[in-house]
C-alpha positions as CSV (number, residue, x, y, z in Angstrom):
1,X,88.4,-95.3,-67.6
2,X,90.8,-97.1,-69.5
3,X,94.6,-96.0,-70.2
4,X,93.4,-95.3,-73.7
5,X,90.9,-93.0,-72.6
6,X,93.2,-91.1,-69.9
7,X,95.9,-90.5,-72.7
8,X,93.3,-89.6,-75.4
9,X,91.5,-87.3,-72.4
10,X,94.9,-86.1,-71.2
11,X,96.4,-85.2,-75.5
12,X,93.3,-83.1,-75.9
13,X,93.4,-81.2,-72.8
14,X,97.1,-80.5,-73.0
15,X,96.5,-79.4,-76.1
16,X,94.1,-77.0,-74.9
17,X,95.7,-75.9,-72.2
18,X,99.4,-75.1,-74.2
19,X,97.2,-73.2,-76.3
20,X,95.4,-70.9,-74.4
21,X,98.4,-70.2,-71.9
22,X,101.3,-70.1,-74.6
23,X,99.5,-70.0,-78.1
24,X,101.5,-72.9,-79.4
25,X,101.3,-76.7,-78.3
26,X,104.0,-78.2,-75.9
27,X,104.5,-81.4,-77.6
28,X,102.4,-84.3,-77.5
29,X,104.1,-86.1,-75.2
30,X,104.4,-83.0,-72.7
31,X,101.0,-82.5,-73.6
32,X,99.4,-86.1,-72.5
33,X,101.1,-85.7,-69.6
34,X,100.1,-82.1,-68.4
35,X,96.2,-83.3,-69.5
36,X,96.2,-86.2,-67.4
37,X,97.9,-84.7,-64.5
38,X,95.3,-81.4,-65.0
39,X,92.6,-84.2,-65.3
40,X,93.2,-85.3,-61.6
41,X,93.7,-82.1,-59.9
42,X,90.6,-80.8,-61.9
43,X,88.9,-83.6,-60.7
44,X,89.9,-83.2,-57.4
45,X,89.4,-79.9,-57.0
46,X,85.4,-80.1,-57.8
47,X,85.3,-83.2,-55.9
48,X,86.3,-80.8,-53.1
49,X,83.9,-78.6,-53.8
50,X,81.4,-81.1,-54.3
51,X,80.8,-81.3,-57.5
52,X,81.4,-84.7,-59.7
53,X,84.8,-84.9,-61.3
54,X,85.9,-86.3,-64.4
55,X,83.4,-89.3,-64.9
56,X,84.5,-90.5,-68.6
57,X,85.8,-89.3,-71.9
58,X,83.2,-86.9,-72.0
59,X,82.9,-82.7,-72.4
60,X,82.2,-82.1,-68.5
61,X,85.5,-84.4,-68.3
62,X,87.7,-82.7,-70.3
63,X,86.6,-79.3,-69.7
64,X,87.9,-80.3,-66.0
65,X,91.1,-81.5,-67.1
66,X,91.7,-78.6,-69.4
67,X,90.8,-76.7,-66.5
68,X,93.3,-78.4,-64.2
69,X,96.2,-78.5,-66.9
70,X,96.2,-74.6,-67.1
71,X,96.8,-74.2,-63.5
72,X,99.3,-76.6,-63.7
73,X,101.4,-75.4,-66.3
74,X,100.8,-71.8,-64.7
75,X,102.2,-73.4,-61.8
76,X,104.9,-74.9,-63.7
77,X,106.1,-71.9,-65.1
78,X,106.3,-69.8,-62.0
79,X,108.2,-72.6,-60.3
80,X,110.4,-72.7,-63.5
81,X,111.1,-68.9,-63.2
């Protein structure tokens, strides 16, 4: 994937993870950032498991990385407490 695609992959998921743990978006730069970083630990965790990880900008992708960006910014926020 291209660096286009990871920061258009990683906007939307942020997005979608800020939303369903907060109700409000983080920022899109926060945002990009938490999607990307949910996009490889989404990834990784099904390539663990054995399942294909995020392939492309594609809806098995970002559900991954939406996926991944809630447990990170879950994780974030007990670590921040």
């Amino acid at each position: 994937m291209s660096i286009v695609s990871w920061i258009l992959l990683g906007l939307v998921a942020g997005t979608i993870a800020s939303l369903i743990v907060h109700k409000r978006g983080e920022g899109i730069l926060f945002n990009i950032v938490l999607g990307i970083v949910g996009a490889m630990i989404g990834g990784s965790l099904f390539r663990l498991l054995g399942a294909r990880g995020v392939t492309g900008v594609n809806l098995h992708s970002l559900a991954l990385a939406a996926l991944g960006a809630v447990i990170v910014l879950l994780a974030f926020h007990v670590i921040q407490r």
